[in-house]
C-alpha positions as CSV (number, residue, x, y, z in Angstrom):
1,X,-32.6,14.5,-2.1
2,X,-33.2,15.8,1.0
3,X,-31.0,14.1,3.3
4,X,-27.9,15.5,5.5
5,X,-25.2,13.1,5.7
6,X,-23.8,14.5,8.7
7,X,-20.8,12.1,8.9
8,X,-19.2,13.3,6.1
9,X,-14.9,12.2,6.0
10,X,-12.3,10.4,4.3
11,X,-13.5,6.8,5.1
12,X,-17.0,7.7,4.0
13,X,-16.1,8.6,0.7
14,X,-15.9,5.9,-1.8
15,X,-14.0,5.3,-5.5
16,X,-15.1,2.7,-7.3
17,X,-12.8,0.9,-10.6
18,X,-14.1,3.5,-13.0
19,X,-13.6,6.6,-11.0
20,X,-17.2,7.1,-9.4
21,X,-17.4,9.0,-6.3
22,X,-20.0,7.5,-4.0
23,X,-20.8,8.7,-0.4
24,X,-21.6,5.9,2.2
25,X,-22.1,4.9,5.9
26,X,-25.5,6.9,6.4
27,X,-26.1,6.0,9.9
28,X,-26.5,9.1,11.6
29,X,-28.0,10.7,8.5
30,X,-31.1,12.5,8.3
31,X,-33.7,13.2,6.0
32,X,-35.3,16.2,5.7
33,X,-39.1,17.0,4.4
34,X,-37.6,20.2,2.7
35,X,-34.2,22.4,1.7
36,X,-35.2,24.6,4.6
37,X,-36.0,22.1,7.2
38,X,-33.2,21.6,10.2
39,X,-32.1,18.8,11.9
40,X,-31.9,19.5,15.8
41,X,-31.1,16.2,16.7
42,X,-27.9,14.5,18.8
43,X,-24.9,15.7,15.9
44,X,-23.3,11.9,16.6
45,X,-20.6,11.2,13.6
46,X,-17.0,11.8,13.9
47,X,-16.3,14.9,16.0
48,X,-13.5,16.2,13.5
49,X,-15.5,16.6,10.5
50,X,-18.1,18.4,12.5
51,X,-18.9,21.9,11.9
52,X,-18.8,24.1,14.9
53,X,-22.9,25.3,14.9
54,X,-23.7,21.7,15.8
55,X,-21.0,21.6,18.7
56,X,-22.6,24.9,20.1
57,X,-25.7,22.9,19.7
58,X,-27.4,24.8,16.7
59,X,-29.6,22.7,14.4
60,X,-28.0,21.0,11.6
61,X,-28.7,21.9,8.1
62,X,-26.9,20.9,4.5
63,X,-24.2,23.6,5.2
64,X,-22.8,21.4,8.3
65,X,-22.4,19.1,5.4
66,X,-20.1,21.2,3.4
67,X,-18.2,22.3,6.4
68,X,-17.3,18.2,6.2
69,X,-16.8,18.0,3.2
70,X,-14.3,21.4,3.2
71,X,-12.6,19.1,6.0
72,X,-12.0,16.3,3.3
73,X,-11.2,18.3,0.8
74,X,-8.3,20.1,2.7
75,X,-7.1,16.4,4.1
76,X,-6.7,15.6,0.9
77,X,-4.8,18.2,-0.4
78,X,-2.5,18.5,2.9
């Protein structure tokens, strides 16, 4: 859809009754015009999760997203 969470974690993750996964708190999100288009902007979110191209200050793309969401995934499993 376009859009690169860029807050991705535990708290942002949501389950509801029937087991559907939901991703929320888009506040530092940002929406892209296309799959190659990067986000230079200020990284904000919670500096944990963050992949280290943004802390160098590279643009953020959708991998910085899955760099978060490898974060959750091993907090979950540890």
């Amino acid at each position: 859809m376009g859009i690169v969470h860029r807050d991705l974690k535990c708290a942002n993750v949501l389950i509801s009754q029937h087991n559907i996964v939901k991703i929320g708190d888009l506040n530092v999100s940002v929406v892209t015009r296309k799959a190659s288009h990067l986000g230079k902007t200020h990284p904000g979110g919670t500096p944990f999760y963050t992949a280290p191209e943004v802390w160098a200050g590279h643009a953020c793309d959708f991998k910085s997203d899955i760099w978060s969401l490898g974060c959750v995934a091993y907090e979950l499993c540890a």
